[in-house]
N, CA and C of each residue as an Amber inpcrd file, in Angstrom:
protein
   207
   4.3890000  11.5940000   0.4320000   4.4960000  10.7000000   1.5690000
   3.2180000   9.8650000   1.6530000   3.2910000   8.4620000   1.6380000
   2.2870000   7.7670000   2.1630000   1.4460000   7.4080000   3.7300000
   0.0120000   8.0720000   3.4150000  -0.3060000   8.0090000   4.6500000
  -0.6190000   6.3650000   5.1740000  -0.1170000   5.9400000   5.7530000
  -0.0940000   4.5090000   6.0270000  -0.6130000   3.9140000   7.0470000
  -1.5180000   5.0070000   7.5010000  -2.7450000   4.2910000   8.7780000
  -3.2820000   4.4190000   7.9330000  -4.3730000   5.4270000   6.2140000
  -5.3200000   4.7620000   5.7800000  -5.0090000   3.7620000   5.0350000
  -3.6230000   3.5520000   4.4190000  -3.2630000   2.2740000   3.1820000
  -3.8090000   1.0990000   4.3210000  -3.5150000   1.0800000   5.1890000
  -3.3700000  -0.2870000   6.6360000  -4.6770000  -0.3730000   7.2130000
  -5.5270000   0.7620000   7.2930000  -7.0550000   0.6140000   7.5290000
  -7.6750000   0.4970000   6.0840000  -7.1210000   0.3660000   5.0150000
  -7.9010000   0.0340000   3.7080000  -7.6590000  -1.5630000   3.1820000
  -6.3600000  -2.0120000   4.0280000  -6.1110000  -3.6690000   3.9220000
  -6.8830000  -4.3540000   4.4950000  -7.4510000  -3.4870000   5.5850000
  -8.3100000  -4.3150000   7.0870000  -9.7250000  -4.2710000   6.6630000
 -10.1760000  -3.1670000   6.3360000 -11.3300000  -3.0350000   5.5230000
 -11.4730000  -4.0300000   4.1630000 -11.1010000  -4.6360000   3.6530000
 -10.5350000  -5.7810000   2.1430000 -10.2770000  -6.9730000   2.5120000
 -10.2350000  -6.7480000   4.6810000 -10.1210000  -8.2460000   4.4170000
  -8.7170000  -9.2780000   4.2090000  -7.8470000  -8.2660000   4.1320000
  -6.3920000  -8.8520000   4.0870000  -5.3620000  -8.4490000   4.8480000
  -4.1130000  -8.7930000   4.7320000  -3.1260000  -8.3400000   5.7960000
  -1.3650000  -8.2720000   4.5160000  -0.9220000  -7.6080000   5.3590000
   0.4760000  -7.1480000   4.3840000   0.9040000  -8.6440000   4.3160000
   1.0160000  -9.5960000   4.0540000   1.4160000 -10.5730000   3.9490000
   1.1960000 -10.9850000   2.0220000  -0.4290000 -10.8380000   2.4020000
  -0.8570000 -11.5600000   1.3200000  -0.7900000 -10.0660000   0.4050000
  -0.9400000  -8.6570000   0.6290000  -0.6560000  -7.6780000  -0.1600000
   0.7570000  -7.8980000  -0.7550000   1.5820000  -7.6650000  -0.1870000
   3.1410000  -8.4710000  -0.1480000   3.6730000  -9.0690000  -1.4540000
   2.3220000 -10.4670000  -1.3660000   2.5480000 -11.6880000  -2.5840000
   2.3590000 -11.3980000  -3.6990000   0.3920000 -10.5260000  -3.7700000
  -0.2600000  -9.6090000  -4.4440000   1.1030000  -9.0770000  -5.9660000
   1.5720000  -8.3080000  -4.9250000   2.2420000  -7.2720000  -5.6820000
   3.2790000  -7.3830000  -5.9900000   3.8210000  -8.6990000  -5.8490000
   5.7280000  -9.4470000  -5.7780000   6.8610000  -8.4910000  -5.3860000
   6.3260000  -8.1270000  -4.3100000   7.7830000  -7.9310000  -3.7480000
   7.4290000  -8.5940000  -2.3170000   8.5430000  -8.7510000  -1.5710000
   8.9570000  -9.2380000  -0.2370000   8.3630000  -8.7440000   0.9800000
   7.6750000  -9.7630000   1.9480000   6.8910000  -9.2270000   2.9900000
   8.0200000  -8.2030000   3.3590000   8.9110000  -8.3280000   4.3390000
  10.2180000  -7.5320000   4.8850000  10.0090000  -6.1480000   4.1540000
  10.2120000  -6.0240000   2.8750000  10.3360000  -4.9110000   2.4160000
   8.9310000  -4.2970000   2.3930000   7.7810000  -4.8460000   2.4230000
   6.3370000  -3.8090000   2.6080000   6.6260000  -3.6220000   3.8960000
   6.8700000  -4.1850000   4.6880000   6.7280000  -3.8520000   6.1620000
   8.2250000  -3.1420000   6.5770000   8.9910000  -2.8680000   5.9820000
  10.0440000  -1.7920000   5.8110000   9.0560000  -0.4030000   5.0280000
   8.6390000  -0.4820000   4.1500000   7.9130000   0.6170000   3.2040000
   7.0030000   1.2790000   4.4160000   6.2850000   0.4590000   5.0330000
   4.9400000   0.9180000   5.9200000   5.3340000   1.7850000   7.4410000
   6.9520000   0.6340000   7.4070000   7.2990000   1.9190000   8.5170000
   7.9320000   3.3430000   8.3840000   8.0710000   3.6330000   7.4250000
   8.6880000   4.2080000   6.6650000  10.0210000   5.2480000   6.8610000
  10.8030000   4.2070000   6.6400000  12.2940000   3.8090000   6.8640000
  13.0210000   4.2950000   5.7050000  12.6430000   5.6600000   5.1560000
  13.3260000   6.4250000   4.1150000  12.7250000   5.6560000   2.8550000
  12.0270000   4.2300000   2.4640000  11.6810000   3.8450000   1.1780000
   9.9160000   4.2920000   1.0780000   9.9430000   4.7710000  -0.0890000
   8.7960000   5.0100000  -0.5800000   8.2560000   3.8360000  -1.9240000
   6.7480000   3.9050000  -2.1020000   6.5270000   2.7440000  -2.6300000
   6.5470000   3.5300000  -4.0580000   7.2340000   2.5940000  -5.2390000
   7.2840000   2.9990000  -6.5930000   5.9570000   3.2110000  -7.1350000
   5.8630000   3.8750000  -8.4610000   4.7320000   3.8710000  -9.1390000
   4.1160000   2.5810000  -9.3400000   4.6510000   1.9450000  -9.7860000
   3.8860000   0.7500000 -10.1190000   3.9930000  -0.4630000  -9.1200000
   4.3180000   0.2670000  -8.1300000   3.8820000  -0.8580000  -6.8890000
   2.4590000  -0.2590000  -6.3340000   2.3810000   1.8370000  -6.4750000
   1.5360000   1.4220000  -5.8190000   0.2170000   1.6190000  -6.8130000
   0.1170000   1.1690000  -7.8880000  -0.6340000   1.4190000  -8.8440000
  -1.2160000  -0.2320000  -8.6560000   0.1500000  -1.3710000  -8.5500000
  -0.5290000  -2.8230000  -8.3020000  -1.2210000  -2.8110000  -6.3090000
  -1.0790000  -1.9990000  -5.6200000  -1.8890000  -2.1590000  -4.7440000
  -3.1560000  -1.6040000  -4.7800000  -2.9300000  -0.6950000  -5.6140000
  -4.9950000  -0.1810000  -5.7750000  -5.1670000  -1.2800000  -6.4500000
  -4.8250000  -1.9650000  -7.6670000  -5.6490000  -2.8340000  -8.1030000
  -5.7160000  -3.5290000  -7.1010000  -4.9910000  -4.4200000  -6.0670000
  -5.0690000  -5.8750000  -5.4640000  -6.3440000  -5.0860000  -4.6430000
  -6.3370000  -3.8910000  -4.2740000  -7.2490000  -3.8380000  -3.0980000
  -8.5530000  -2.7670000  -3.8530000  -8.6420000  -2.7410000  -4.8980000
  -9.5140000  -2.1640000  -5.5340000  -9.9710000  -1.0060000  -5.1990000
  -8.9150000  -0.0590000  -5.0730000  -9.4210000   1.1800000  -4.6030000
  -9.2910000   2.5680000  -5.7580000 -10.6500000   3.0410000  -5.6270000
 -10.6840000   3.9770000  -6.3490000  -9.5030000   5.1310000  -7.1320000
  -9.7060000   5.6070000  -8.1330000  -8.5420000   6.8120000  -8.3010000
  -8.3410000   7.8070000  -6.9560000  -9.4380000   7.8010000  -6.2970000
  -9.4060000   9.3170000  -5.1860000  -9.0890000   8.4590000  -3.9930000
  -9.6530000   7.1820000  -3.4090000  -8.6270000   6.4870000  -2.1040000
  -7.4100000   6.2980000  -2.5820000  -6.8160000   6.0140000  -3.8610000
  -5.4790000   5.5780000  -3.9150000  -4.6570000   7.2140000  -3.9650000
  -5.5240000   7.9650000  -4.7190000  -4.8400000   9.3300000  -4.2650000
  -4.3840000  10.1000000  -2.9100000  -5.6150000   9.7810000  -1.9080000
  -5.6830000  10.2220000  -0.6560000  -4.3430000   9.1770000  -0.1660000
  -4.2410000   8.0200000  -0.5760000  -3.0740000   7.5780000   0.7830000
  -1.8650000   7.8070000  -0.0290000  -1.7440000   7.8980000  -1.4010000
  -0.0870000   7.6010000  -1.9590000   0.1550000   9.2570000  -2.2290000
  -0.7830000  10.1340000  -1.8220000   0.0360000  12.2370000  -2.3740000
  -0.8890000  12.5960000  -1.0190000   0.2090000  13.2990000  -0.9350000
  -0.5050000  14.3940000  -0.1490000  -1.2140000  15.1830000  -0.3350000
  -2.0340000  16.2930000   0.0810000  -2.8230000  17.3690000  -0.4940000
  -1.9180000  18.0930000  -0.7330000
């Protein structure tokens, strides 16, 4: 499960907003902001592998928000 107050305090911290993460990563504002509320969809591997890159976050922040302990 994605913890999605730190993914959303790690956009704010970077300086950006799901909009431009959204574009970042080509898929559809609607559907990140479907993902974030989390409305049964979870984000794929390689979506969220292109959001650590867009937001440059380490192996261990991108671990902490996309697995649980």
């Amino acid at each position: 499960m994605v913890r999605v107050e730190k993914l959303k305090n790690e956009i704010r911290k970077r300086n950006t907003n799901l909009e431009k993460l959204a574009e970042a990563i080509d898929i559809d504002t609607s559907t990140l902001y479907r993902k974030m509320r989390r409305n049964g969809e979870t984000f794929s591997i390689g979506e969220a592998e292109r959001i650590k890159q867009h937001l440059k976050l380490s192996k261990k922040e991108a671990m902490n928000i996309f697995f649980d302990d």
